[in-house]
C-alpha positions in Angstrom: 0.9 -71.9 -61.0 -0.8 -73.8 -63.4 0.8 -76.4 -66.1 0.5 -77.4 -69.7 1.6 -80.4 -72.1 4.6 -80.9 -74.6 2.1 -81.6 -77.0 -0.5 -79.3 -76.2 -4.0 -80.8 -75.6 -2.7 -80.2 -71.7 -5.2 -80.0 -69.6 -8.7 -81.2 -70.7 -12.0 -79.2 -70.3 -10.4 -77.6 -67.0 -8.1 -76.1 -68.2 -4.3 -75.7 -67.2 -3.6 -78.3 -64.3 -2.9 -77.6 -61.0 0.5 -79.3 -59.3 -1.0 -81.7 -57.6 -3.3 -82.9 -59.8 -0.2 -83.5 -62.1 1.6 -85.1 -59.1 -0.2 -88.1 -59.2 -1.1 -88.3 -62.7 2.7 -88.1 -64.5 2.0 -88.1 -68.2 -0.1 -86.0 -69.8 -3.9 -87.4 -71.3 -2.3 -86.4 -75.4 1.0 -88.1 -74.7 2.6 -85.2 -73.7 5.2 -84.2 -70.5 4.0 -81.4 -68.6 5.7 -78.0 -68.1 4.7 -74.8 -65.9 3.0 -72.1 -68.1 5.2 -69.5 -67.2 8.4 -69.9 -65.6 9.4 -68.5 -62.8 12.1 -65.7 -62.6 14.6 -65.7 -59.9 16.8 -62.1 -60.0 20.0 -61.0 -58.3 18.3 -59.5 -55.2 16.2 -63.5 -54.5 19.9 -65.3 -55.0 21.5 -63.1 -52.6 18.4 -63.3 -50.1 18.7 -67.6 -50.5 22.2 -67.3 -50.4 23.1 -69.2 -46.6 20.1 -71.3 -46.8 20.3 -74.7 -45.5 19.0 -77.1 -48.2 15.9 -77.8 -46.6 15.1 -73.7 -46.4 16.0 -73.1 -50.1 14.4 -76.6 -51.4 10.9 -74.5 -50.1 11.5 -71.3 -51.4 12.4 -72.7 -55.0 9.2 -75.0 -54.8 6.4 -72.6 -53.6 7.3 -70.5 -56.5 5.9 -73.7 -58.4 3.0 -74.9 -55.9 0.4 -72.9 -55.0 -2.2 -75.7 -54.0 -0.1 -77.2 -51.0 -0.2 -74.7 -47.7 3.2 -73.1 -47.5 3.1 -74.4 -43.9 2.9 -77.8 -45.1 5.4 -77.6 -47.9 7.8 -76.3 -45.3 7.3 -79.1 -43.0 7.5 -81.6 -46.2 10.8 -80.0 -47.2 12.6 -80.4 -43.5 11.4 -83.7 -43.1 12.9 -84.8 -45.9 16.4 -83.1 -46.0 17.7 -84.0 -43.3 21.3 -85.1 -41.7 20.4 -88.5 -40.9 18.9 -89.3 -44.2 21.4 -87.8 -46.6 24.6 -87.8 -44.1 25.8 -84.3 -44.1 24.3 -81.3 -43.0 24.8 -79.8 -46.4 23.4 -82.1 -48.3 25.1 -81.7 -51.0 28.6 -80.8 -49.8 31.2 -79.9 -52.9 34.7 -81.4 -53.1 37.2 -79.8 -55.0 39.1 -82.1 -57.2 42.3 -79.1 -57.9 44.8 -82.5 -58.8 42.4 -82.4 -62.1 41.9 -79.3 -63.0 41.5 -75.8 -61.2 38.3 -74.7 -60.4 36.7 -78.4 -60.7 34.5 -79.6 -58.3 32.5 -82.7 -57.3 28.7 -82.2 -56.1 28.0 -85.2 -53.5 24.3 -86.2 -54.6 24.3 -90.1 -53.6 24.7 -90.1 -50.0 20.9 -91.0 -49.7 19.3 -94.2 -48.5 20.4 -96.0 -51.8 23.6 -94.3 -52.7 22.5 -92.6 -55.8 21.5 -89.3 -56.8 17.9 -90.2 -57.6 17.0 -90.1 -53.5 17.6 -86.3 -53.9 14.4 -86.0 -55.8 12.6 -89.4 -54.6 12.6 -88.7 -51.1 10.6 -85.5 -51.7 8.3 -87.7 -53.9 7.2 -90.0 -51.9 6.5 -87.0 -49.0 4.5 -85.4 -51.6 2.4 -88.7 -52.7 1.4 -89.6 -49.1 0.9 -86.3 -48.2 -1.7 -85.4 -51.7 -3.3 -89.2 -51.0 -3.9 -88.3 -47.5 -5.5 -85.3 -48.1 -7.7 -86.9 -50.9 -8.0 -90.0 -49.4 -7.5 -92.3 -52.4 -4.5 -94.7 -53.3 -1.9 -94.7 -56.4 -0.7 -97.3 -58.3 2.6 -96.3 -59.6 4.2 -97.7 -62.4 7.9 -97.1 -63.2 10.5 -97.8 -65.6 14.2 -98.0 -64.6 17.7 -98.8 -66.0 19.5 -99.2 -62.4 19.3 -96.1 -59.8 15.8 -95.0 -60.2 13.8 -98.1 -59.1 15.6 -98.4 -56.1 15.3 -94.9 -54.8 11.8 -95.0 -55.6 11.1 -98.2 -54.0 13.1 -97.0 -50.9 10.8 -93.9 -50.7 7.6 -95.5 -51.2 8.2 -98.7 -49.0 5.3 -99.2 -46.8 3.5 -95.5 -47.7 -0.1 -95.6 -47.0 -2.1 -96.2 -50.3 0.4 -96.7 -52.2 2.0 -99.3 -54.4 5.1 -99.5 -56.3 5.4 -101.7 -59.9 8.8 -101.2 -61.2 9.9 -102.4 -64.8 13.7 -103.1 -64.4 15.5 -104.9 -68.0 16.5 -108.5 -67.0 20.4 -108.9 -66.2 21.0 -105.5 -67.3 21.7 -103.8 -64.1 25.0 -104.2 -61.4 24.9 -107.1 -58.9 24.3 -104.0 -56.5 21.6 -102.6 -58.2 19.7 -105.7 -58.6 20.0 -106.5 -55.2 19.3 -103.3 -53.8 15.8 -103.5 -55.4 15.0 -107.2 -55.8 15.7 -108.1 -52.0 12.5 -105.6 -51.2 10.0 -107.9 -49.1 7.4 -105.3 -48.7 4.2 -106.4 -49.8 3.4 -102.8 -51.7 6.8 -103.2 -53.8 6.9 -105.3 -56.8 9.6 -105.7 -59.2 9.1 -106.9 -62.8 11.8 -108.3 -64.7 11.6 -107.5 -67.9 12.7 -109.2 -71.2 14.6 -106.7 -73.2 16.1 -103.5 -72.6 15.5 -100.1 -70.3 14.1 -98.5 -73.4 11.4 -101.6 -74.0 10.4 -100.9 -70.3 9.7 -97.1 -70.3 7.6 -97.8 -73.4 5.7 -100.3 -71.8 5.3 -97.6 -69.1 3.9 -94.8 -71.9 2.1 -97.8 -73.4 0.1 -97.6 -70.1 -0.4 -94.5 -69.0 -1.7 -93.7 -73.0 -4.3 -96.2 -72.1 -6.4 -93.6 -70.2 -9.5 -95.6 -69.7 -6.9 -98.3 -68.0 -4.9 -96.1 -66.3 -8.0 -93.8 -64.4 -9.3 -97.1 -63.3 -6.4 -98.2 -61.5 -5.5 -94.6 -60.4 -1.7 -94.9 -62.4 1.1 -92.7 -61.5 4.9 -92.7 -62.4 8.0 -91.8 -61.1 10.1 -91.4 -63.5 11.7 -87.9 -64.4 8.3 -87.6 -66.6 6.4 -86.8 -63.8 7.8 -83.0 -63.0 7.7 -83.1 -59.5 11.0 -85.2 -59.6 12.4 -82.8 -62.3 11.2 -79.8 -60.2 13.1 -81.7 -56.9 16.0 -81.5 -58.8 16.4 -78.2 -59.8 17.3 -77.3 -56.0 20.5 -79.0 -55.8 21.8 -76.5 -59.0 20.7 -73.6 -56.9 22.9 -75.4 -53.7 25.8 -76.4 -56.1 26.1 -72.6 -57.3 26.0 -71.0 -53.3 28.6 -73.5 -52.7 31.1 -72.2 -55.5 30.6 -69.0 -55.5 30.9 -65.8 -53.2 28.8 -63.5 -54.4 26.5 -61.7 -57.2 27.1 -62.0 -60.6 29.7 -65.2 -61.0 29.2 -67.8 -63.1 29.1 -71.5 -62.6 29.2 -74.5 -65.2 27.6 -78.1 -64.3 28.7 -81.9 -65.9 26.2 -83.7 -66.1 26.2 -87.5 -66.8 23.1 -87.9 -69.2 21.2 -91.2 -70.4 17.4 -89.9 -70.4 18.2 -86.2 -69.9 16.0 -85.9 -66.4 19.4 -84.7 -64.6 20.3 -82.3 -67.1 16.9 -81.0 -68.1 16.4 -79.7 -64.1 19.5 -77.4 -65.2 18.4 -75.8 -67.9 14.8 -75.0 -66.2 17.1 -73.7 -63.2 19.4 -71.9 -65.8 16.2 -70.6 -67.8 14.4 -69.6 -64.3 17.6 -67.1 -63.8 20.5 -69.4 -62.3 23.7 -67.9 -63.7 25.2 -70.8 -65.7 27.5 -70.4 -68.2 27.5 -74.1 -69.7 25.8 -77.4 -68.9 28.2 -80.1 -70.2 26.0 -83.3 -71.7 28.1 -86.5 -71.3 26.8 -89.4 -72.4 28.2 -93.1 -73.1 28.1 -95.2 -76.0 24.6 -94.7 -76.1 25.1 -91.4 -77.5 21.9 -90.3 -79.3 22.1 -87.2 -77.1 25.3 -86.0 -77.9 24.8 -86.8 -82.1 21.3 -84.4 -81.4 23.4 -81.7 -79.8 26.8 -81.9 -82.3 24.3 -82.6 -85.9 20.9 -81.4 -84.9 19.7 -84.8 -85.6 17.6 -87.0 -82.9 18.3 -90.7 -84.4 16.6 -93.0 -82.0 18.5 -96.4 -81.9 16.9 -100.0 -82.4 18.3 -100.9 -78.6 20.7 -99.8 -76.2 23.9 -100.8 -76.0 24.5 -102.6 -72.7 28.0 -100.8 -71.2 29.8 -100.0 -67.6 27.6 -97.5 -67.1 23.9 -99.0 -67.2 21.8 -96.3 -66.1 22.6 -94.6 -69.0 21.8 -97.1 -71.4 19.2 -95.8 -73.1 18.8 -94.9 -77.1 15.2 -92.5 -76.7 15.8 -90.0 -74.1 12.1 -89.4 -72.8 12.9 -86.2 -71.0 14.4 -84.7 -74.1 11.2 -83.8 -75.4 10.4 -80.6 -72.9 13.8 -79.2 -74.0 13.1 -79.7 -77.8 9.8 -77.7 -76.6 11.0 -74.7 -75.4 13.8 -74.8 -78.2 10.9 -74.9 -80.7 9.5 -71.7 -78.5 6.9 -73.8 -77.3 5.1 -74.9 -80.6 3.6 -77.7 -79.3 2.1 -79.4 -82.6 5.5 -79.2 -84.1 7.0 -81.0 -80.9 3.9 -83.5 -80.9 4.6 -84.3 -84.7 8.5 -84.6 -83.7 8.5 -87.1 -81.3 5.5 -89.1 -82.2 7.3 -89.6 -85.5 10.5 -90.9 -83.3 13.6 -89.7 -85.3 14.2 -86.2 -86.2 16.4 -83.5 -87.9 15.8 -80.2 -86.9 16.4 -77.2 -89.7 19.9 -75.7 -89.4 18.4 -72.3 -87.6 16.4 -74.5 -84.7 19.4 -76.1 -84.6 21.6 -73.0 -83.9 19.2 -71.9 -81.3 20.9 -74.7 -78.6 24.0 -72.4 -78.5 21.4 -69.8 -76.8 20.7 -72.6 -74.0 24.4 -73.2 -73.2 24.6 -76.6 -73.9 27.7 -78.7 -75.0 27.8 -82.3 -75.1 30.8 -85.1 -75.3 30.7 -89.2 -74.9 32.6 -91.6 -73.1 34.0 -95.2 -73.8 34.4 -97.8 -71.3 38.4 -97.4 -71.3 37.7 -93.5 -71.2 35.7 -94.3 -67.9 38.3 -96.8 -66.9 41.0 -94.3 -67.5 39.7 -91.4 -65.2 38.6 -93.6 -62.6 42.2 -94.4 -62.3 43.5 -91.2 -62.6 40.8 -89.6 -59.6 41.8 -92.3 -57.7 45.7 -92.0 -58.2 45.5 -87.8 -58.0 42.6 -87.1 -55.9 42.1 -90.5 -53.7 39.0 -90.6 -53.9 36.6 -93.7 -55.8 34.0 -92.5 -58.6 31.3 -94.8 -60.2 31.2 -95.2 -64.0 28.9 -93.0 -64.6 30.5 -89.9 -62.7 33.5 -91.0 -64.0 31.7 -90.1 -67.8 30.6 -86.9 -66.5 34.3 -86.3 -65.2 35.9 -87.3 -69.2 33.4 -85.1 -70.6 33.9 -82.0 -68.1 38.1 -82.1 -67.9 37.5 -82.6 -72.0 35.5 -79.2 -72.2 37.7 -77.1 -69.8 40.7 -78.1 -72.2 39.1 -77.2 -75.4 37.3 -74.2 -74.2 38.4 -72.3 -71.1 36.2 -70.6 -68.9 39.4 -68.4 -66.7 37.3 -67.8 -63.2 33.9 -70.0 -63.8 33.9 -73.1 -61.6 33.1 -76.8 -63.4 30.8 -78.5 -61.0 30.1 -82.0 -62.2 27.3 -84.0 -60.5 28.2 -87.0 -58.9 25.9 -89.9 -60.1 26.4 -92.9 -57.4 28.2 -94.3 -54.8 31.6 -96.4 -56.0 30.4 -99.4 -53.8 27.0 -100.0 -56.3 29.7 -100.7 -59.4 32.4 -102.8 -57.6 33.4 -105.0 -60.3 33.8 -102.2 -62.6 35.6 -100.4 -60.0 37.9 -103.6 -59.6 38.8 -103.7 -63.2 39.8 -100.0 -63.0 41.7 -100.0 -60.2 42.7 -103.6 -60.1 42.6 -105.8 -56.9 45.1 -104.2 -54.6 43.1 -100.9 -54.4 40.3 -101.4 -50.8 37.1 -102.1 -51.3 34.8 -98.8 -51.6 32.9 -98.4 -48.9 29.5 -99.0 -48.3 27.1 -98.6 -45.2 26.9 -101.1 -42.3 23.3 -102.2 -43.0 24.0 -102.6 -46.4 27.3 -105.2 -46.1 24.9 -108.1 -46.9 22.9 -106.6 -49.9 24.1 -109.3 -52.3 23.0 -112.6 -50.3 19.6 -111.4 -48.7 16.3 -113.4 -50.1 15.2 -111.9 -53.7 11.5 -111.0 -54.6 10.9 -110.4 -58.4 8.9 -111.5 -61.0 9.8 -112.4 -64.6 8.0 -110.2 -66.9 8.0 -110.4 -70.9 8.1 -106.9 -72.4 4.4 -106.5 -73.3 2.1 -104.3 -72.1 -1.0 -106.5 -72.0 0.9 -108.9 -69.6 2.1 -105.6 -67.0 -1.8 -104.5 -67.3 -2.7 -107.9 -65.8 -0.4 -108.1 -63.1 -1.2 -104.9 -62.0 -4.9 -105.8 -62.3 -4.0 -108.5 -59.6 -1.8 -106.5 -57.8 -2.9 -103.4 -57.2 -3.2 -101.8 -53.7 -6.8 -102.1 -52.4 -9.2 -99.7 -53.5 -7.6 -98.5 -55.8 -10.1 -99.2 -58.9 -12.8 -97.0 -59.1 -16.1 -97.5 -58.4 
């Protein structure tokens, strides 16, 4: 399986890239977000064979279709090391709850019951296997610079704390994430972690991240990698837990499943339509976004306005006005024309011509937004119906999905919507919903202190000259060249 750029100038003299040379190296040389060349098919006789898997089993058989450059023995053994009981709590993983108080046929897919309580471990565990693994075999070090607007720094950080030849420098936007959040990543005290403040927003920290990584001389020298859903082996990890989801609701061949998916830089949601595209049967994947809604005006006008900032809300990991991910499914929605996608995105804003417009009906796609008294009001209402605590975010995705199975039926397709993070990471949003008689959520023993432990974190304006020289001073040894 070999791989190609958004934008087309993929892959140097070589040719198409191999996985792992794309593992470590996130965005592509011309700017562009890498993508297999050919997708691979999954038919009816493969879903019934997977069908009973335990995670771990069908996380390998979805990803050897896409690596051919790792021994299968060794993905294998990656893959069951990683999904495991005692790291994600259950032994399926991803264990559905029906919510049928809200609506029948609606169900909640646990995907934060990893080290940091947020759905990003499913894919960041597996990435930091994969890193130590690739370095190991190559015996060199990365230097991996990320971007994050709450959950992804921390389940990065948690996955690549104290890996061999690696180091971790994570752009986070200054008081713009939960008390939780920050903690959860600024109390880190290992000495390969460091966490940069930054002076703005999420969306002045993943350009400083692009900034860098299109600075090739720069980033070859210090060997740079990224975590973010640019690099596609997080996208990729993602793409199993749709495949679990749909076992999970259905019975056998030939049903149809839908998926909610809380969007802010269309990572989550882009893993379903590749699993959708590779042969999943979903009917619709439901785009919910919040205020920051330049996701939801793309899939209702056909025009991609990118904002001047994000609006800070109750759901911060979705506040973010250029959705970085979005540009692999403007690709294939362009029928992979990649100077039309390069001239698209490198000229930010876009309208697309009413018939490339259309053409998102063919994907399945539908989108809605939340407000913070929307989120409010369906936190309160799972809580009072179901019992059960949702986060913000979750709580958009729930808005959104109930909204959709209103206006458009589906009689006999279940409505899976992805859970985002745990309650306990949003408390004082959760208090406001719920008010202070309802218990606090709950939260794991060795994580009761989070909030008072010593902090680690370094003020950071946004500017990519001034990340470049920290990193120069900070990077893990050896890791220049020559």
């Amino acid at each position: 399986m070999k791989y190609l750029s958004t934008r087309g100038d993929a892959t140097g003299a070589e040719g198409p890239r191999s996985f792992c040379d794309i593992l470590l190296e996130g965005l592509a040389p011309d700017g562009g977000l890498y993508l297999p060349v050919q997708l691979p098919q999954v038919d009816a006789a493969t879903l019934a064979r997977w069908r009973g898997l335990h995670y771990a089993e069908l996380a390998f058989e979805i990803l050897r279709l896409f690596i051919d450059d790792i021994p299968p023995a060794d993905l294998e053994r990656l893959c069951r090391a990683t999904y495991t009981e005692s790291v994600f709590g259950t032994p399926q993983i991803t264990p559905l709850r029906p919510l049928q108080p809200l609506g029948d046929g609606l169900f909640l897919q646990a995907l934060s019951n990893g080290p940091t309580l947020a759905f990003k471990d499913m894919a960041m565990q597996l990435l930091g296997a994969l890193f130590e693994y690739e370095l190991g075999r190559r015996g060199t070090r990365l230097n991996i610079l990320g971007a994050t607007s709450g959950d992804t720094g921390s389940a990065a950080e948690h996955a690549m704390r104290g890996k061999r030849g690696l180091a971790v420098f994570m752009l986070s936007p200054a008081g713009r994430m939960s008390p939780f959040q920050q903690a959860q990543m600024y109390s880190l005290q290992d000495a390969n972690i460091h966490n940069l403040a930054v002076d703005g927003v999420f969306d002045d920290c993943q350009d400083i991240v692009k900034a860098v990584s299109a600075d090739l001389a720069f980033k070859r020298r210090w060997q740079i990698g990224t975590v973010n859903s640019i690099n596609w082996a997080r996208l990729l990890a993602q793409v199993v837990y749709y495949f679990a989801g749909y076992f999970q609701a259905t019975t056998g061949p030939g049903q149809r499943v839908s998926f909610a998916v809380p969007s802010g830089n269309f990572g989550n949601l882009c893993a379903g339509h590749l699993a959708r595209m590779m042969g999943l049967p979903i009917s619709r994947l439901v785009l919910a976004t919040n205020e920051n809604d330049v996701l939801d005006e793309f899939f209702r006008t056909g025009t991609y306005r990118v904002r001047a900032g994000a609006v800070e809300t109750s759901s911060p990991s979705m506040d973010i006005s250029r959705a970085s991910n979005f540009e692999r499914f403007v690709f294939e929605l362009l029928g992979r024309d990649p100077a039309r996608t390069r001239a698209l995105f490198e000229g930010g804003s876009f309208t697309l011509a009413p018939e490339e417009h259309r053409r998102c009906a063919g994907f399945g796609i539908v989108s809605g937004r939340s407000t913070h008294a929307d989120r409010l009001a369906t936190m309160r209402e799972v809580w009072a119906r179901c019992g059960l605590m949702v986060d913000p975010h979750t709580a958009c995705g729930l808005k959104v999905a109930l909204e959709v199975m209103r206006e458009h039926p589906e009689p006999g397709v279940p409505m899976i919507v992805l859970e985002t993070a745990q309650p306990a990471k949003f408390e004082v949003t959760l208090r406001e919903a719920l008010g202070p008689q309802a218990p606090a959520p709950g939260r794991p023993p060795a994580l009761q202190d989070l909030e008072s432990r010593p902090r680690r974190c370094t003020p950071m304006p946004a500017d990519a000259a001034a990340v470049k020289r920290y990193i120069e001073t900070h990077a893990v040894a050896s890791a220049a060249a020559a």
